[in-house]
C-alpha positions in Angstrom: 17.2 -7.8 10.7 14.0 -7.5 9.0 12.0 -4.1 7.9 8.6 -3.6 6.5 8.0 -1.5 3.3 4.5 -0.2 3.3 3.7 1.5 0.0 0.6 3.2 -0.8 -0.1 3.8 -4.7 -3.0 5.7 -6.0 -5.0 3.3 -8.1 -5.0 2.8 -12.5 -3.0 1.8 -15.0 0.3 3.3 -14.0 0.3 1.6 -10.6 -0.5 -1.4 -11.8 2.6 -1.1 -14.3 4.7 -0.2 -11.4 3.9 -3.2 -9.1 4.7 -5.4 -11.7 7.9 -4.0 -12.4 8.4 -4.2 -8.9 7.5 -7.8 -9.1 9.9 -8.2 -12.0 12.6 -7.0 -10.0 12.2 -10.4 -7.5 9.9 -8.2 -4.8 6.7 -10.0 -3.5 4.5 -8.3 -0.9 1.1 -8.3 0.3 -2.0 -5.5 -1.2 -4.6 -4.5 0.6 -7.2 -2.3 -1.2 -8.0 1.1 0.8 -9.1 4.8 0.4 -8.3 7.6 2.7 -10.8 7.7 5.4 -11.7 11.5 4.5 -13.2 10.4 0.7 -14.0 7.0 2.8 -17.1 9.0 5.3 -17.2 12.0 3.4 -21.1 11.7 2.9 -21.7 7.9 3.5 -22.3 8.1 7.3 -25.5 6.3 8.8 -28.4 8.5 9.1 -28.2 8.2 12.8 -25.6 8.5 15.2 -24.9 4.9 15.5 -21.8 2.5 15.6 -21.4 0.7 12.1 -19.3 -1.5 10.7 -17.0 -0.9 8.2 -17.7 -3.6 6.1 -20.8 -2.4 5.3 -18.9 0.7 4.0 -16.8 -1.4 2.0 -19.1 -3.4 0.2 -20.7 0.3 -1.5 -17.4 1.6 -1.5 -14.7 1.6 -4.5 -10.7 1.4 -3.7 -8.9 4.9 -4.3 -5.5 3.3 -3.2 -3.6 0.1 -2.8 -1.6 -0.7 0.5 1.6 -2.5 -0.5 3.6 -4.3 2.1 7.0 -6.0 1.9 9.0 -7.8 4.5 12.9 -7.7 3.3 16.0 -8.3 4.8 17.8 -4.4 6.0 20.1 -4.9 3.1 17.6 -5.0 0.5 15.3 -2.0 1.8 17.6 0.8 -0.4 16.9 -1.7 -3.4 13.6 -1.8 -2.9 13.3 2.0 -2.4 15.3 2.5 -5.5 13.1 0.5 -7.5 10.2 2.0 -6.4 11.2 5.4 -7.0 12.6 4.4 -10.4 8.8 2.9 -11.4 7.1 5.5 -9.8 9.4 8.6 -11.3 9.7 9.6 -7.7 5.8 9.5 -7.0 5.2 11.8 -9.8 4.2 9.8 -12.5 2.2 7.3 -9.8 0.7 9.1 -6.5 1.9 7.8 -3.4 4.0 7.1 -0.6 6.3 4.6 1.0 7.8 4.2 4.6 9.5 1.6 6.4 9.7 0.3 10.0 11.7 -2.1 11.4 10.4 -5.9 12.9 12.0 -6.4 16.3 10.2 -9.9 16.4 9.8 -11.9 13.7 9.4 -15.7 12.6 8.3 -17.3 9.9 9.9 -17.2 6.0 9.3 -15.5 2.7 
């Protein structure tokens, strides 16, 4: 069976340090660049009470955090974990987060 590790890393220097030790350690997953949709809106709402799209938010709008995800077999989810932890010193030296759930249907190959 397959899980999905999403980690979310507070940008700078020491996350980027930890996702390539991460890396190093034969991990690949896939970023995504995001903030937190409170510092997202907080002041950058349309004057009027209007639908937008966020895309137009994104383009004015620096990344906070990076959205990590990694597809691995169930037997390689405590490795992963450990490592993380390890180049993270338990989110303390890098702000963050991780969580995994599992993939009841899945195809392809990584």
């Amino acid at each position: 069976m397959k899980r999905i590790l999403f980690l979310i890393l507070e940008n700078g220097s020491p996350a980027i340090r930890a996702l390539e030790n991460i890396r190093e350690s034969g991990f690949n997953g896939t970023l995504i660049g995001g903030s937190s949709l409170r510092h997202a809106l907080e002041g950058k709402l349309p004057e009027e009470h209007s639908f937008f799209h966020l895309a137009h938010w994104e383009a004015e709008n620096a990344e906070e955090s990076t959205v990590s995800m990694f597809i691995v077999d169930q037997d390689q989810i405590e490795v992963l974990k450990t490592t993380i932890r390890e180049h993270t010193e338990h989110f303390q030296d890098v702000k963050g987060a991780m969580f995994t759930i599992p993939l009841d249907d899945y195809e392809g190959a990584f």
